[in-house]
C-alpha positions as CSV (number, residue, x, y, z in Angstrom):
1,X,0.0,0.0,0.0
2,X,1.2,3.4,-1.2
3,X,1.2,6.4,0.8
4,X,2.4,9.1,-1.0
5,X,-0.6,11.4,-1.7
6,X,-3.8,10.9,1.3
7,X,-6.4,13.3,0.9
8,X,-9.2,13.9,3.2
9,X,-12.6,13.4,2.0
10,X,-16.1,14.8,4.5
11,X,-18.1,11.4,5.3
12,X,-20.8,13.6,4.5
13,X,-21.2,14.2,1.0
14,X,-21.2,11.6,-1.8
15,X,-20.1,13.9,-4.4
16,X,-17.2,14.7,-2.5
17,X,-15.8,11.2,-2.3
18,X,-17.0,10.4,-6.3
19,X,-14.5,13.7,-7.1
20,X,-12.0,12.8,-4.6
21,X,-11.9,8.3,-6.0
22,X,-11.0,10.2,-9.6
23,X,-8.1,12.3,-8.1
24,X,-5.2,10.1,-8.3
25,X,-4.7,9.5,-4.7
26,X,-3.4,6.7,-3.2
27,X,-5.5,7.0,-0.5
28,X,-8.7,8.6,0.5
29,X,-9.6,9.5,4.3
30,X,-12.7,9.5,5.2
31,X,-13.3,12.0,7.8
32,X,-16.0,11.0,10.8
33,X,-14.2,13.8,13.2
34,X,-13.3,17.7,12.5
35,X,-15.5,17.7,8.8
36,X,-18.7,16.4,10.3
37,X,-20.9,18.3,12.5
38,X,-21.9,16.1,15.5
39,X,-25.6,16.2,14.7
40,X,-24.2,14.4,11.5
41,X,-22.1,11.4,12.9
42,X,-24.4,8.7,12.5
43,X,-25.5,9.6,9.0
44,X,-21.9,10.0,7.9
45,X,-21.3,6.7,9.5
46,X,-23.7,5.2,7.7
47,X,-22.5,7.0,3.9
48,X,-18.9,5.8,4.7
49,X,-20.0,1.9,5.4
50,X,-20.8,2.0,2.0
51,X,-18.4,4.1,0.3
52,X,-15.9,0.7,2.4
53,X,-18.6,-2.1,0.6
54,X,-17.6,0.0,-2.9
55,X,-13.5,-0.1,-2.2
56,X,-13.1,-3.0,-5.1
57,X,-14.6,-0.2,-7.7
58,X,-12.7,2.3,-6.7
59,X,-8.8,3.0,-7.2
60,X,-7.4,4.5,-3.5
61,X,-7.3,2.5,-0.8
62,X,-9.6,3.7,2.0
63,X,-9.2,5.0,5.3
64,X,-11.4,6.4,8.0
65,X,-10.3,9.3,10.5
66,X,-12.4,8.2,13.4
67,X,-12.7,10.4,16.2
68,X,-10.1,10.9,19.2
69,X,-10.6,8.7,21.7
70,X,-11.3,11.0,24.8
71,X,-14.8,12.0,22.5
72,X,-16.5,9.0,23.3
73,X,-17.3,8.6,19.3
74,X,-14.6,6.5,18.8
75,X,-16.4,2.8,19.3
76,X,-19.5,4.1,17.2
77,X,-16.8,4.7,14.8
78,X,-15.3,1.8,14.5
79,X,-18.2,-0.5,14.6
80,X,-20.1,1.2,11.5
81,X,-16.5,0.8,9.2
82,X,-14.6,-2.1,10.3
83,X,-15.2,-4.3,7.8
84,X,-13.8,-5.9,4.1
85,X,-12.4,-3.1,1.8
86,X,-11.2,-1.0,4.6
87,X,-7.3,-0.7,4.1
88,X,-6.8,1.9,7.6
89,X,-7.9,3.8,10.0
90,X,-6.7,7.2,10.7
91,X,-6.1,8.3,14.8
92,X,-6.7,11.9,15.7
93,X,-4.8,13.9,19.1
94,X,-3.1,10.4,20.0
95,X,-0.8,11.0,23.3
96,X,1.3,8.3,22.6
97,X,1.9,4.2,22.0
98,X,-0.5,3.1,24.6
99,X,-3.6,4.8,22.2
100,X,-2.7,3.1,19.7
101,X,-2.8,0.3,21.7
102,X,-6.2,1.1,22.8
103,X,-8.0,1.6,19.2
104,X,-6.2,-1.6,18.3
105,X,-8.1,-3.4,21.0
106,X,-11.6,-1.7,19.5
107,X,-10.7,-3.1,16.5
108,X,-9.5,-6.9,17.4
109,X,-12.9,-7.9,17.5
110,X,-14.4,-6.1,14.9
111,X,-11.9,-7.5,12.5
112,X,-12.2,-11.1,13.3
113,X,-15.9,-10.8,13.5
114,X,-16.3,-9.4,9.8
115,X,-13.8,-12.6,8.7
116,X,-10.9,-10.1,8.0
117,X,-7.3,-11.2,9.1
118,X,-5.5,-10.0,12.2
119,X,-4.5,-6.9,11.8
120,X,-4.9,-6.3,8.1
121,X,-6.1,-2.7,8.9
122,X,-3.2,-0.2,9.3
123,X,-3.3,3.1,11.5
124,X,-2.0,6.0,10.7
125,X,-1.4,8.1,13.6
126,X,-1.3,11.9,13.6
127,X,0.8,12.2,16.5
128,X,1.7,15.7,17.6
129,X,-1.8,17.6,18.4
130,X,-1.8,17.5,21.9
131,X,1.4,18.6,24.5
132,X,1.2,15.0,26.0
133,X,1.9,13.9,22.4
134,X,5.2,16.0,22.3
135,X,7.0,14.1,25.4
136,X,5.7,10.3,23.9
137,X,7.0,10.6,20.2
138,X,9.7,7.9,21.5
139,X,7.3,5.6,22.5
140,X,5.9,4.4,19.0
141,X,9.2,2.6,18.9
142,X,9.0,-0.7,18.4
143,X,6.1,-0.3,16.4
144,X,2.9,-1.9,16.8
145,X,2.2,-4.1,14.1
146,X,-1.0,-2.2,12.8
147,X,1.3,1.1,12.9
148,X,2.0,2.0,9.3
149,X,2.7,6.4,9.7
150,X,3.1,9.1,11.5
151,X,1.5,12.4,10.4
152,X,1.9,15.6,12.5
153,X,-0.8,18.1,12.4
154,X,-0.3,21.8,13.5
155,X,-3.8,23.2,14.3
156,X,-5.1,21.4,17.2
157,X,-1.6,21.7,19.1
158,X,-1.6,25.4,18.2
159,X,-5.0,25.6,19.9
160,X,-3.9,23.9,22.9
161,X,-0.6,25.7,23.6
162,X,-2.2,29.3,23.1
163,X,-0.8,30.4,20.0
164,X,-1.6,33.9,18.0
165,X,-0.4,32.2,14.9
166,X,1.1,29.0,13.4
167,X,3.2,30.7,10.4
168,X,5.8,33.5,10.1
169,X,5.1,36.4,7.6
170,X,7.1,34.7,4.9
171,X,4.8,31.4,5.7
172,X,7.2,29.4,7.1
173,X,6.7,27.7,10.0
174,X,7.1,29.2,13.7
175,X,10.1,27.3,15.9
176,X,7.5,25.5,18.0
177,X,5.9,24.1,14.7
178,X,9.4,23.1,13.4
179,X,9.7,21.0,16.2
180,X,6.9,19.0,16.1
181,X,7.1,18.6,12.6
182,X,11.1,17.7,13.0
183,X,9.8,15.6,16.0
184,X,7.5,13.5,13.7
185,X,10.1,12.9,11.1
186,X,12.7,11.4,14.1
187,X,9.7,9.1,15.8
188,X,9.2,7.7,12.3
189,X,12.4,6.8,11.7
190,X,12.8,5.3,15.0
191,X,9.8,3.1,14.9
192,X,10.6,2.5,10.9
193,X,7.4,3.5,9.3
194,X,6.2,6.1,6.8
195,X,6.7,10.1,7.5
196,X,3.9,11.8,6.2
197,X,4.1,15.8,6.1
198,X,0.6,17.5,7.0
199,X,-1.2,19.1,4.7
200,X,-1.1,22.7,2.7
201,X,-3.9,24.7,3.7
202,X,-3.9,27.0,0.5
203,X,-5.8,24.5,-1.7
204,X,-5.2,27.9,-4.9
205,X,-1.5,28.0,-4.4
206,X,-0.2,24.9,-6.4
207,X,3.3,26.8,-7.0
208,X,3.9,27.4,-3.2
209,X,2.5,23.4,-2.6
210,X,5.1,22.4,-4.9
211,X,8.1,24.1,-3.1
212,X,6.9,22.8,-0.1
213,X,6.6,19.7,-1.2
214,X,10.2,19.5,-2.4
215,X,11.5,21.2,0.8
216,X,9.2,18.4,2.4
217,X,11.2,14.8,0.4
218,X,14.4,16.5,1.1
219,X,13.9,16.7,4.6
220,X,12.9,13.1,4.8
221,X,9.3,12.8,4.4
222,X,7.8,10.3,2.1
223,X,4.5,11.4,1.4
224,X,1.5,14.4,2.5
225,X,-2.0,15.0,3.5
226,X,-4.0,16.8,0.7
227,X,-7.2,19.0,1.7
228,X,-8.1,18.9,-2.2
229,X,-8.0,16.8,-5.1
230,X,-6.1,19.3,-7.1
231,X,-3.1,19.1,-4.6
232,X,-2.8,15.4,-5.2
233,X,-1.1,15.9,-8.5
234,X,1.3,17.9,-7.3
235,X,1.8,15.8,-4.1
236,X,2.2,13.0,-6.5
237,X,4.9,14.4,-8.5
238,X,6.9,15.6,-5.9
239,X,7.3,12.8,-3.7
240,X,8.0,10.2,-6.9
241,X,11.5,10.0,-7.4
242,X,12.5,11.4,-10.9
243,X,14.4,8.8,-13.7
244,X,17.5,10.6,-13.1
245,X,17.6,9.6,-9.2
246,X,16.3,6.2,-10.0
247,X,19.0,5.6,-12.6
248,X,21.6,6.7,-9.9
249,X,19.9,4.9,-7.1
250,X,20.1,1.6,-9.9
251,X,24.1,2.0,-10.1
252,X,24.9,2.5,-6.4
253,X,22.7,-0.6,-4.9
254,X,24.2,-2.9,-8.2
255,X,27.8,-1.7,-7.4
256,X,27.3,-2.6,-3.9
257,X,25.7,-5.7,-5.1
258,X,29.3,-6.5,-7.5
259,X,31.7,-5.2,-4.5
260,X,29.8,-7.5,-1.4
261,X,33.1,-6.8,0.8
262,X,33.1,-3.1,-0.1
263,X,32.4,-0.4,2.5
264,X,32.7,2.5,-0.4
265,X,32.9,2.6,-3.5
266,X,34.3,5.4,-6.0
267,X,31.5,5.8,-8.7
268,X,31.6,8.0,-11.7
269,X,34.2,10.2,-9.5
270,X,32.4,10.4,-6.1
271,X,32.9,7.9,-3.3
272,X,30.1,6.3,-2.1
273,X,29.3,4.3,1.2
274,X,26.6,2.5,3.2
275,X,24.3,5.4,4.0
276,X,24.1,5.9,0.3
277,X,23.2,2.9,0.0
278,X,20.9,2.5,2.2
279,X,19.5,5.9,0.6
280,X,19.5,4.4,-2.8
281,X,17.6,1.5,-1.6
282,X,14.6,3.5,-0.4
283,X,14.6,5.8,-3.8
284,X,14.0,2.5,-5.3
285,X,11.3,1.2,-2.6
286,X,9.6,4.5,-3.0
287,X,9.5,4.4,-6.9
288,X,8.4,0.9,-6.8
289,X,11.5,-0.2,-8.7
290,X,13.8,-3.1,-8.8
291,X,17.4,-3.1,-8.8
């Protein structure tokens, strides 16, 4: 399962989700918490159950952001969209390892009573919108077996902390918003698992998306939220690695292949060693290439 480009979708509104399945996504989330009102719950529980019974038809695969645990939504939740076609769920304002470890446990038996193998649903936590979550980044390592990201998510935090604003006046982030995302990118790493930026709220600005974007698969992230289907194009591009850097990536992992014993190598002129390696190995994962 590819997560490169995951954009939200309101489990309120059909037409919605029939724009957002055409987008080129690889995967939709299907928002029960912030997009739906809460006199609108059930009904949007009800629309996403079947948007899950139509996954085979339709090209994303299919999560559900269910709603944080401390709202007392989160069973209701679960029960209506656990079942065959759903690929994940998606965790809101977790605190750290031990709620994951509690949706898990809601899930368990949902899973195994709609025949669907043991943990065949993945989570993607967003894992920096509360303080507590700050101090527990460290503990999603070693991951749970459902865990399959880490997102980070700036609004909710900002809320919580007192801020005035999020964003300096040249729209880059302020220094308590570069930690969490920094923060996010480290606590993937250490539990081994997907880094997903957080979304761009200015659905217009495609040229500012895209240097963000870049800026983002330098730093180390492998995919990003999308508020919009025309950011998934963009997204897409941007976090595919180009021919060039596969072609590269292609000579480093088969000269390391030739040269077993080798801790570096001189290619074309530049010496090369593990940690390239091991970078050229994941340009190739990411682009879905062989060696």
């Amino acid at each position: 399962m590819r997560l490169r480009s995951l954009l939200f979708v309101p489990g309120d509104s059909d037409r919605k989700f029939e724009k957002a399945a055409q987008s080129g996504a690889d995967v939709l989330i299907c928002d029960l918490e912030d997009a739906v009102a809460p006199s609108q719950k059930s009904a949007a529980r009800q629309r996403v159950s079947q948007w899950i019974d139509r996954a085979e038809d339709v090209a994303p695969s299919l999560f559900v952001r269910v709603n944080a645990l401390d709202t007392g939504f989160t069973g209701d939740d679960l029960a209506a969209v656990v079942r065959p076609g759903l690929a994940g769920i998606m965790v809101p304002k977790a605190n750290g390892a031990h709620d994951l470890d509690a949706i898990s446990s809601l899930i368990d038996p949902l899973e195994k009573t709609a025949g669907m193998e043991a943990n065949v649903i993945r989570i993607v936590v967003v894992a920096t919108e509360t303080p507590a979550a700050m101090f527990a980044l460290g503990s999603y390592a070693p991951p749970h077996p459902r865990l399959a990201a880490l997102t980070w998510g700036a609004e909710d935090l900002g809320a919580a902390i007192g801020i005035t604003s999020n964003k300096e006046s040249d729209g880059s982030w302020t220094f308590p918003f570069q930690v969490a995302r920094a923060q996010c990118l480290f606590a993937s790493a250490n539990a081994g698992v997907a880094p997903i930026d957080t979304l761009y709220s200015d659905f217009r600005d495609s040229a500012g998306l895209e240097v963000d974007c870049r800026a983002a698969r330098r730093d180390g992230f492998t995919g990003r939220i999308a508020i919009h289907p025309n950011q998934v194009e963009t997204i897409n591009r941007c976090f595919s690695p180009s021919a060039e850097e596969i072609a590269e990536a292609r000579k480093i992992v088969r000269a390391f292949a030739d040269n077993p014993d080798a801790g570096t190598l001189g290619i074309d002129g530049k010496m090369y060693d593990i940690p390239h390696l091991k970078a050229a190995q994941k340009t190739l994962a990411a682009a879905g290439a062989s060696s």
